[in-house]
C-alpha positions as semicolon CSV with decimal commas, in nm:
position;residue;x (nm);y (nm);z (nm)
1;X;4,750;0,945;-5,487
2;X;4,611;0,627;-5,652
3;X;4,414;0,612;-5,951
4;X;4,102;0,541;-5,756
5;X;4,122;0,808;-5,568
6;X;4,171;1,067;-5,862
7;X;3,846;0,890;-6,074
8;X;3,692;1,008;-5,727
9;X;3,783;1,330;-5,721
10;X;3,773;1,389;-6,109
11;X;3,377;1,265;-6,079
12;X;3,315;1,504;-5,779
13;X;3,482;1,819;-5,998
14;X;3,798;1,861;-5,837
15;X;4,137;1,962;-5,975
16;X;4,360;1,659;-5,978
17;X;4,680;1,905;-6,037
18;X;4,607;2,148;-5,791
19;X;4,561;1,832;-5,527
20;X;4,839;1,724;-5,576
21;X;5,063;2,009;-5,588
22;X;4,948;2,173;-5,284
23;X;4,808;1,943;-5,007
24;X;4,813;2,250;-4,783
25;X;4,657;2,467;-4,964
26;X;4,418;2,258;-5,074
27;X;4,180;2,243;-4,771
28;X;3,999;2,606;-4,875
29;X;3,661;2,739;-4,608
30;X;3,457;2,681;-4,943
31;X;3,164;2,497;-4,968
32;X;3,024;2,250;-5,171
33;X;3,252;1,975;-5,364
34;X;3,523;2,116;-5,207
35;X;3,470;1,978;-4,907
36;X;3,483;1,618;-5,062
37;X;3,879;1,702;-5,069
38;X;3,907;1,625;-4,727
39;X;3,845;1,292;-4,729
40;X;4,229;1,233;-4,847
41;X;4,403;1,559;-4,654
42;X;4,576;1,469;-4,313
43;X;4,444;1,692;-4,168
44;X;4,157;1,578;-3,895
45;X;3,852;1,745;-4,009
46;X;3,606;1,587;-3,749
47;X;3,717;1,691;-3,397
48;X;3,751;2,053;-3,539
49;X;3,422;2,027;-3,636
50;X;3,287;1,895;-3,275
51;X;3,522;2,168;-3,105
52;X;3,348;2,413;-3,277
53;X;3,001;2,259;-3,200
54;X;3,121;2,272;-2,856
55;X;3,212;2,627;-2,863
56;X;2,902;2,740;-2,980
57;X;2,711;2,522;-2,708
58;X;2,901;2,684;-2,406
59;X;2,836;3,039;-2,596
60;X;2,467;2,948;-2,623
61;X;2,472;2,864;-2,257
62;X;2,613;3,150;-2,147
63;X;2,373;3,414;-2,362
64;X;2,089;3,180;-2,185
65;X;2,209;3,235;-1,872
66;X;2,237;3,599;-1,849
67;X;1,988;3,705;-2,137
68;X;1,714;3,438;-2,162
69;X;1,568;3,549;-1,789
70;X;1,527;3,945;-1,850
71;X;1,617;4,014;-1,525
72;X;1,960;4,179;-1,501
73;X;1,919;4,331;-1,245
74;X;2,005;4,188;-0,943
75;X;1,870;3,859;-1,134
76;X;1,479;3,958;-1,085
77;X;1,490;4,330;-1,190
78;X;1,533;4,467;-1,560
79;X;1,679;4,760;-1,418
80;X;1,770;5,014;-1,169
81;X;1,434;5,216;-1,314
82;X;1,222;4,862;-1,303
83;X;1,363;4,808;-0,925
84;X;1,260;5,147;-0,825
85;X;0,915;5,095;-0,963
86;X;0,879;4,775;-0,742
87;X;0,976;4,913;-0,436
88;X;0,747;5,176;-0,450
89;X;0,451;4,982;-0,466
90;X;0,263;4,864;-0,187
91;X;0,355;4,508;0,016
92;X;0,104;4,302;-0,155
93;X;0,175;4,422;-0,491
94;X;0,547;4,375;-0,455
95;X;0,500;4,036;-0,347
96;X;0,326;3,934;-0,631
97;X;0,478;4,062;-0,910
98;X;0,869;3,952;-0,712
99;X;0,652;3,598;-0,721
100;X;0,526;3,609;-1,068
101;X;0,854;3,681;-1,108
102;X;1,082;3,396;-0,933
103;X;0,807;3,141;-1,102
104;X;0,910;3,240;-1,425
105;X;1,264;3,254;-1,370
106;X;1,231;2,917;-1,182
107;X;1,070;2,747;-1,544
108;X;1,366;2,891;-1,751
109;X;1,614;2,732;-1,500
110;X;1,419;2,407;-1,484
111;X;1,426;2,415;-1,879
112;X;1,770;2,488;-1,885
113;X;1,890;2,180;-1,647
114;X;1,641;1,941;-1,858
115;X;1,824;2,052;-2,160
116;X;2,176;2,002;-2,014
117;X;2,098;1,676;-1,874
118;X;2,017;1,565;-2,245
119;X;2,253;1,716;-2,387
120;X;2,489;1,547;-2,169
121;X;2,349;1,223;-2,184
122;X;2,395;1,196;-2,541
123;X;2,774;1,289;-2,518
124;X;2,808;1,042;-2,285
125;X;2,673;0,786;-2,515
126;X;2,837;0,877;-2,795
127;X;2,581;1,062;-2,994
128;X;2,685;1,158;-3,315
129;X;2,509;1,406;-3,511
130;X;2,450;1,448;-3,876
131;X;2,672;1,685;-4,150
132;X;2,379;1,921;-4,218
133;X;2,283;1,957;-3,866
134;X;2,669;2,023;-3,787
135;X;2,692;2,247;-4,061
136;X;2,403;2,491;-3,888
137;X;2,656;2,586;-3,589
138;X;2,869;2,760;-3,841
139;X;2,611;3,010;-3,935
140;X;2,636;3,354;-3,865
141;X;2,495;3,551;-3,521
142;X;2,185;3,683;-3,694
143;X;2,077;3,379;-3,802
144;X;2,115;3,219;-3,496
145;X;1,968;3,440;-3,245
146;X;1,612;3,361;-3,388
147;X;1,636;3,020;-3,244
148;X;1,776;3,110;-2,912
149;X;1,486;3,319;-2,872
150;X;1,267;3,071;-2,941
151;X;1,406;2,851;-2,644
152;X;1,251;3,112;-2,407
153;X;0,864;2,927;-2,522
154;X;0,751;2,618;-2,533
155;X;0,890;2,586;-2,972
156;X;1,146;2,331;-2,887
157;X;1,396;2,188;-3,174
158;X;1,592;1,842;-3,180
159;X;1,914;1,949;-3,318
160;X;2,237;1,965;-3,119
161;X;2,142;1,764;-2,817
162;X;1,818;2,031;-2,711
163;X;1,520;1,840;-2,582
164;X;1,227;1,797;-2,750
165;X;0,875;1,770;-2,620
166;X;0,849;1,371;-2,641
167;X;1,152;1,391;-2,448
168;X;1,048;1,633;-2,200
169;X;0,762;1,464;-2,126
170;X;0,948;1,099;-2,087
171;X;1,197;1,234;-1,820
172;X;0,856;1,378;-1,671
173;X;0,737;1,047;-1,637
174;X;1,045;0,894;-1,476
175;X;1,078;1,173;-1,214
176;X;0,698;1,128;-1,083
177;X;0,748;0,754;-1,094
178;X;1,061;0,787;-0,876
179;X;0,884;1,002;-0,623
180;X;0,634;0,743;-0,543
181;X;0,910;0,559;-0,366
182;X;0,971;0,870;-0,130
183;X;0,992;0,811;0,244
184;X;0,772;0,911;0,439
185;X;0,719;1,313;0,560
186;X;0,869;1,408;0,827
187;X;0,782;1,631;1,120
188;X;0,958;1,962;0,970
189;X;0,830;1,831;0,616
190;X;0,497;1,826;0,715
191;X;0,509;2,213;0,895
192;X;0,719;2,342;0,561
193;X;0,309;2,320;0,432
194;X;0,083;2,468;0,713
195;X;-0,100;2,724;0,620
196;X;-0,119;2,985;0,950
197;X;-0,368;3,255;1,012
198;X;-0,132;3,492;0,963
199;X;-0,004;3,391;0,638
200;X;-0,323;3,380;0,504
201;X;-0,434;3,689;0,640
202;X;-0,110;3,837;0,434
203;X;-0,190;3,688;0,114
204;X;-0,555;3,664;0,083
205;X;-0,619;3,959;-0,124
206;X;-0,348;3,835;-0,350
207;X;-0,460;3,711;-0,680
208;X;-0,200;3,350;-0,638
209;X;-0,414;3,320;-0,335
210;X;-0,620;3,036;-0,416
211;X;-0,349;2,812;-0,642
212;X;-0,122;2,911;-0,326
213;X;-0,364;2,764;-0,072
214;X;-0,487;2,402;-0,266
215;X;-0,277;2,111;-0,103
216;X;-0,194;2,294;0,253
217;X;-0,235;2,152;0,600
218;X;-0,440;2,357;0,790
219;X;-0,555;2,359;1,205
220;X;-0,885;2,513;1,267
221;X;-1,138;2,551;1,555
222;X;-1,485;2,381;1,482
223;X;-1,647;2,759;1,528
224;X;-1,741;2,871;1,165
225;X;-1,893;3,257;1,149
226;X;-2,147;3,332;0,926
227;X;-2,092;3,644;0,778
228;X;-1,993;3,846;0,446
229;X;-1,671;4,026;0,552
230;X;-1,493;3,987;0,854
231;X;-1,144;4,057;0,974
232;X;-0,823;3,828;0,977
233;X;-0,528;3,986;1,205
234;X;-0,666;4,315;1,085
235;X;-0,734;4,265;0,746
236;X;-1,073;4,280;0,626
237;X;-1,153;4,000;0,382
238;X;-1,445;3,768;0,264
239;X;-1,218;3,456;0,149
240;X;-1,307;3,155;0,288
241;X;-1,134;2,777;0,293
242;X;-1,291;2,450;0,157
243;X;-1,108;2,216;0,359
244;X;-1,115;1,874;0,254
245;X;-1,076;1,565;0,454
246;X;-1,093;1,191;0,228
247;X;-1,459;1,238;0,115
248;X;-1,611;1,511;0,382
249;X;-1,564;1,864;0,273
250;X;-1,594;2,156;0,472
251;X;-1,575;2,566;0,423
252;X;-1,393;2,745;0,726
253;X;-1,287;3,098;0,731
254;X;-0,970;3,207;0,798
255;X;-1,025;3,321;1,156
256;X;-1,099;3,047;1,259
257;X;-0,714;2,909;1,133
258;X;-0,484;2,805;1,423
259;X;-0,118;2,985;1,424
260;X;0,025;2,665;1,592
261;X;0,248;2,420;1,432
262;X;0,169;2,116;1,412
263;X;0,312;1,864;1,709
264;X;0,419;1,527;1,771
265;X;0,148;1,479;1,964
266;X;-0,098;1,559;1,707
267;X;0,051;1,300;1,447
268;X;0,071;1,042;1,707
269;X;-0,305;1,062;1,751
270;X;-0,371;1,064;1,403
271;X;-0,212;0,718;1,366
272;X;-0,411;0,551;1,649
273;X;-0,670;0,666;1,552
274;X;-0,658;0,537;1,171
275;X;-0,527;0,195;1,358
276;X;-0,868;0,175;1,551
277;X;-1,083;0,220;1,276
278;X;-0,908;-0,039;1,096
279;X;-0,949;-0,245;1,383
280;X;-1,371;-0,193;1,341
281;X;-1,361;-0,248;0,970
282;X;-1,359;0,162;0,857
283;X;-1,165;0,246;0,543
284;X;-1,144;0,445;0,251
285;X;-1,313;0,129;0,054
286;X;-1,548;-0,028;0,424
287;X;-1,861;0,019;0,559
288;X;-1,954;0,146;0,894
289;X;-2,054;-0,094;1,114
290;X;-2,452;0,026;1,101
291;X;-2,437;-0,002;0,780
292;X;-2,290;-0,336;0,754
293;X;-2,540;-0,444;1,012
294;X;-2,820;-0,313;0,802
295;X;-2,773;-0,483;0,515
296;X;-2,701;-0,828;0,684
297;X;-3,036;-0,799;0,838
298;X;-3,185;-0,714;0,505
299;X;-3,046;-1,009;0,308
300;X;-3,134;-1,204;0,608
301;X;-3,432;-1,088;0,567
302;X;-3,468;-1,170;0,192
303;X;-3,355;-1,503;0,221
304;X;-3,632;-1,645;0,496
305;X;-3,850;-1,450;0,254
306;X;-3,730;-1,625;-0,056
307;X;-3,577;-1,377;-0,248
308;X;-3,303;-1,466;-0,399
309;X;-3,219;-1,184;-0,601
310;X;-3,234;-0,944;-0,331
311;X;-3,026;-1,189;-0,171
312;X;-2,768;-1,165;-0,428
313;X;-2,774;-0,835;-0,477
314;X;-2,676;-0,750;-0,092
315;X;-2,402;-0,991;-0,073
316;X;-2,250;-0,830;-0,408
317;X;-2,318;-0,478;-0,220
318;X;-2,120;-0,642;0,099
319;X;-1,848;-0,749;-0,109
320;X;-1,768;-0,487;-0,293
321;X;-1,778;-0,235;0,024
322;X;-1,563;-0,460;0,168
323;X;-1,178;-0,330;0,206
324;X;-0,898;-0,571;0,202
325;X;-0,824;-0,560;0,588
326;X;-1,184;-0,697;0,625
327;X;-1,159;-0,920;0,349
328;X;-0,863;-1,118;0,538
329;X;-1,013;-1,091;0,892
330;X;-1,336;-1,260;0,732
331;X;-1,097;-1,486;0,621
332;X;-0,949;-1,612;0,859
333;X;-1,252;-1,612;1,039
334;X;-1,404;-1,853;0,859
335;X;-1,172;-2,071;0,830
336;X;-1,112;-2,109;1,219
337;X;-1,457;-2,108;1,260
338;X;-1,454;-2,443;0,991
339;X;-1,172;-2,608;1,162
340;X;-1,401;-2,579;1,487
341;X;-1,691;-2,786;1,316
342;X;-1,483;-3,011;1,190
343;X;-1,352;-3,092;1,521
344;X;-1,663;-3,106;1,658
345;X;-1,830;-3,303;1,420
346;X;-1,552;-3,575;1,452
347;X;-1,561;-3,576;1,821
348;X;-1,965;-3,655;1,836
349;X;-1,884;-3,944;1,579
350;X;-1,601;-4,081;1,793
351;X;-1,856;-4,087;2,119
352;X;-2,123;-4,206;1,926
353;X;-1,925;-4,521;1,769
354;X;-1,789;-4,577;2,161
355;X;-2,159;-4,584;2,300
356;X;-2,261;-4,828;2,017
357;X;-1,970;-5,059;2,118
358;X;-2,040;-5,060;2,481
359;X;-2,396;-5,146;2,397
360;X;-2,314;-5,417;2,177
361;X;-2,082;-5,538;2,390
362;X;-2,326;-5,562;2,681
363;X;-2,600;-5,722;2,478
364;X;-2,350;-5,983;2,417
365;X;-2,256;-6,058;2,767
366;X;-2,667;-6,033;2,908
367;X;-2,687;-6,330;2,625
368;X;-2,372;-6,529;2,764
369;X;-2,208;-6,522;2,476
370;X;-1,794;-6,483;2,484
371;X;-1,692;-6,105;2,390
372;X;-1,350;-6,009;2,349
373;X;-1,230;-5,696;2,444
374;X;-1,041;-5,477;2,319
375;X;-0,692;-5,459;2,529
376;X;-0,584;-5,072;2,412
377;X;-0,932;-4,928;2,515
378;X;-0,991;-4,822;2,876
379;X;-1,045;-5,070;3,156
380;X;-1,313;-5,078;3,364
381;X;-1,258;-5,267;3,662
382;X;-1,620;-5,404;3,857
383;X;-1,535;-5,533;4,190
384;X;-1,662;-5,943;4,192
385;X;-1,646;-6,033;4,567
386;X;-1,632;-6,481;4,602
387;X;-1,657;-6,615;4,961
388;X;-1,696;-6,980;5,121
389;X;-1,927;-7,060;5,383
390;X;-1,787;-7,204;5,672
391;X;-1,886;-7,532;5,793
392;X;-2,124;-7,424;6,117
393;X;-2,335;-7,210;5,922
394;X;-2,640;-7,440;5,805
395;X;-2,679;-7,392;5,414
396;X;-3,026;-7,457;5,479
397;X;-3,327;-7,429;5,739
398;X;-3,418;-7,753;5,905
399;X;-3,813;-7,783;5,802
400;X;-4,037;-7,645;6,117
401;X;-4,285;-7,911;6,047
402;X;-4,078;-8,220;5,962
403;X;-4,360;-8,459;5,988
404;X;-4,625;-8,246;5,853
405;X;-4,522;-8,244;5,482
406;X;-4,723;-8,466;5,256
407;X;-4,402;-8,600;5,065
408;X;-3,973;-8,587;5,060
409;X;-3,980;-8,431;4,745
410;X;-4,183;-8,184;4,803
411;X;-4,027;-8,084;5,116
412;X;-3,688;-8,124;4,924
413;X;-3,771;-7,843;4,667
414;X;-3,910;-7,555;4,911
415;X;-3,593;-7,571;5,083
416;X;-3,366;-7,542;4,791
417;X;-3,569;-7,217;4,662
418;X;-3,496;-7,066;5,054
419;X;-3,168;-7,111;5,028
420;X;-3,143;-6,976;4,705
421;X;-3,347;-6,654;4,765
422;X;-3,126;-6,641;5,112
423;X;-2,810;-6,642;4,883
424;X;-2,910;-6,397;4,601
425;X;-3,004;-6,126;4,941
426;X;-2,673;-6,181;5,133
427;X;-2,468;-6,100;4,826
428;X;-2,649;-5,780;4,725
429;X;-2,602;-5,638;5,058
430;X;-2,185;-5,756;5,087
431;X;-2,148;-5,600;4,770
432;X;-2,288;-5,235;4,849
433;X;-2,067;-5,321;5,153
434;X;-1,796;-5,381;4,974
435;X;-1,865;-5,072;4,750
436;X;-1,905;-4,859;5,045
437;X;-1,592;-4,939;5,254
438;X;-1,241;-4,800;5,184
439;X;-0,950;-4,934;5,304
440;X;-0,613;-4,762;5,317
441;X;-0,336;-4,924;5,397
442;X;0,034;-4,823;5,540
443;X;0,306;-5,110;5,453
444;X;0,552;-4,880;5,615
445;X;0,946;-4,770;5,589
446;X;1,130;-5,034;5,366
């Protein structure tokens, strides 16, 4: 042993001599400084320690197991007296106390598997636990038992890997959060919670009744019988349901509960049905469509009156009634609806920039002036029909009274305004000729 090791031991009260001599011996169940002397033995003091921690868990295990629950008997009796004592009471009695019963044991179980899926999460992490809390697992059976007792109510302790209530309430947490991601329920899901006539009938004068009922699926006729007491498969009973459907509510008695399970067929319509009404607009967080049409006549109302406020106020109503289904139809809506005036709009401006053109264009030519066209735009073609006169047709009349006019000139001038009036008539008429005749012509097999 080196010096610094006896200066240790020397300060912490130890027997350098006795150390030395015997290193066996030396490792005493004492407590206090000698337990400092193990620090140099060779002996490994630790994983003696944790197999005894582990001994103690499995033993603690096991007494919760078969003590914690009370029920040795057949794991819900006490005893053979107890489980007489049940069976002679009546149906309804039995059921409820074997109920009472299985709840409680279920908690204990439930409490149990929390605590073991702590416990062995922190082995599997490496945990290590403090001296003095290790040092409690050596104590004796009597002192012990008053904490194992304790485990049976809601006085939890943090020592040894047992949950806490922080911790309790954490894993909590996580298990509701991963539900939320559940599929969804399936056909025999869905019947596991119908509530029947005669199941209700059986339990209804239980006291569990009501917490047993709240969350069930229930069929029912839409007959509802007003009276105090009536009977329910032969039991006589004035219970009644408050069955509740999003925001309607409605009380039914339990006669009027159907014994059939629920169907395909029943599911199926429940779907199309919820499709439709989206289709309208209907939702949890939507107007009807009266009411929606009421108060767009109202703030349509307000605004030829001027009153802007009002008018505010029932477009903020509209809005906020408004679920998001509707919100995106509206949407889109609009914007088609925008797109189409756009179009609209720029196909009036093309026309009316064309029709200013053409006019312009045709004030130019009625003024002789030289217009050039435009060679991408559309062609127009006017038919312009040129002929010669032929050589025995007279251009103009031969005077009836050749000797009777006063002068040449005069003469001269009367028969150029003839021919030209003559002229202008013959080629007004060729050309609604000409506009009126089609020809079609057949150049034949090439």
């Amino acid at each position: 042993m080196s010096d610094l090791d006896n200066e240790l031991l020397a300060l912490a009260g130890g027997d350098i001599s006795q150390t030395d001599l015997n290193p066996t011996n030396s490792q005493p169940a004492q407590h206090g400084p000698g337990k400092r002397t193990k620090k140099n033995s060779n002996m490994p003091a630790k994983p003696k320690r944790r197999k005894t921690m582990e001994m103690d868990t499995e033993s603690d295990m096991e007494m919760s197991s078969g003590s914690e629950t009370g029920f040795a008997k057949e794991g819900i009796y006490k005893d053979s007296a107890d489980k007489q004592r049940i069976q002679n009471m009546s149906e309804l009695d039995r059921e409820a106390i074997l109920g009472d019963r299985q709840d409680e044991i279920q908690k204990i179980k439930d409490r149990e598997n929390v605590k073991n899926m702590v416990r062995a999460k922190d082995e599997a992490s490496g945990k290590r636990y403090s001296a003095r809390d290790k040092s409690r697992i050596g104590l004796n059976e009597s002192d012990s038992a008053e904490p194992r007792r304790k485990r049976n109510g809601y006085e939890y302790e943090s020592e040894d890997g047992e949950i806490d209530i922080i911790e309790e309430q954490a894993i909590d947490r996580g298990l509701r959060a991963a539900k939320k991601f559940e599929d969804n329920a399936t056909i025999n899901e869905i019947r596991s919670v119908m509530l029947t006539r005669s199941r209700a009938a059986e339990l209804c004068s239980t006291k569990f009744f009501e917490e047993y009922v709240k969350g069930m699926l229930t069929k029912q006729a839409d007959v509802i019988q007003h009276r105090k007491y009536y009977e329910v498969e032969g039991q006589a009973t004035k219970v009644a349901l408050v069955v509740v459907l999003a925001k309607d509510e409605k009380t039914v008695l339990l006669d009027v509960v159907s014994n059939s399970s629920i169907q395909e067929s029943d599911i199926t319509a429940q779907v199309k049905a919820k499709k439709e009404m989206r289709a309208q607009g209907l939702g949890p967080t939507t107007l009807t469509v009266s009411e929606r049409l009421r108060l767009e006549s109202e703030r349509d109302q307000a605004a030829a009156l001027g009153n802007l406020e009002l008018v505010e106020q029932l477009t903020r109503q509209l809005e906020q009634a408004s679920g998001a289904f509707f919100k995106t139809d509206s949407l889109m809506s609009e914007l088609n609806e925008r797109n189409r005036k756009a179009n609209r709009e720029e196909i009036r401006r093309a026309e009316l920039a064309a029709n200013e053109l053409r006019r312009q264009q045709m004030k130019a030519l009625e003024s002789g002036a030289a217009v050039k066209l435009d060679p991408s735009a559309r062609v127009k073609i006017n038919p312009k029909l040129t002929y010669e006169a032929r050589s025995s047709t007279p251009s103009q009349r031969a005077n009836a009274s050749g000797t009777g006019t006063p002068s040449s000139s005069t003469g001269t001038s009367a028969i150029n305004n003839n021919a030209t009036k003559e002229k202008t008539q013959m080629t007004k008429f060729e050309e609604m000729v000409a506009s009126q005749v089609h020809l079609d012509i057949d150049i034949g097999d090439f």
